[in-house]
N, C-alpha and C positions, 0 to 999 in steps of 0.2 A: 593528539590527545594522549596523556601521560596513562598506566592502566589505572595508577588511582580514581584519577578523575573519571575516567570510564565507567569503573566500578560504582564510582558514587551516582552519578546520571544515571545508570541501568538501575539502580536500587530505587530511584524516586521514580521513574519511570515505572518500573513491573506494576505497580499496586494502580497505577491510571492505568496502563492498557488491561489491567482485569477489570475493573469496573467500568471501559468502554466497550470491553467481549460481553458483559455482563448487560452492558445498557442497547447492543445492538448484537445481537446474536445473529443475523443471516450476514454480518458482513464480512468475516473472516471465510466461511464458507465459499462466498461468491469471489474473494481472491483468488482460494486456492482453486475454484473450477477455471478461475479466468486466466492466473499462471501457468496450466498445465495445457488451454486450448490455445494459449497464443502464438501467434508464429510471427516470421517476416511479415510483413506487409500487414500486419491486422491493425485497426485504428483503437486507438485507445480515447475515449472521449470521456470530459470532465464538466458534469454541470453542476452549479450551485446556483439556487433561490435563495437569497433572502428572506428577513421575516418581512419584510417591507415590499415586496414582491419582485425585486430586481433578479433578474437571470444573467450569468456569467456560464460562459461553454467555450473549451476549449478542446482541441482531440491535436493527435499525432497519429501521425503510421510508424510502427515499428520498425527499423533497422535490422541488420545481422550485428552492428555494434550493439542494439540498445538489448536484444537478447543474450550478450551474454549477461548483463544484470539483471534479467527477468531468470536467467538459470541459478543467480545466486540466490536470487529472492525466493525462487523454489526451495533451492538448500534449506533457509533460512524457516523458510514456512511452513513448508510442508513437513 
């Protein structure tokens, strides 16, 4: 991606992720306690419900590869 176009994505972007910090306040909080406790081997699980009551769940166990993009996401978030 060229840095204009970069530039322009990150511009229409900022003003949603404030009004998503804004619409759900404990979930940035609970990344950053969950980037800083995870290590190897910790599983990472992903559930979503539906408004229709369907449940989708997914998890992973962490890597030593998949930590170094948990250390960047530190950088990045913290």
């Amino acid at each position: 991606m060229n840095p204009l176009a970069l530039t322009k994505a990150l511009t229409k972007v900022k003003p949603m992720l404030r009004n998503f910090r804004n619409a759900h306040p404990k979930f940035f909080p609970f990344v950053k306690t969950a980037l800083k406790c995870a290590d190897v081997d910790s599983v990472v699980e992903v559930k979503i419900t539906t408004s229709d009551g369907k449940t989708y769940v997914t998890n992973m166990k962490l890597t030593a590869e998949d930590m170094q993009l948990v250390e960047e996401a530190k950088n990045i978030i913290l």
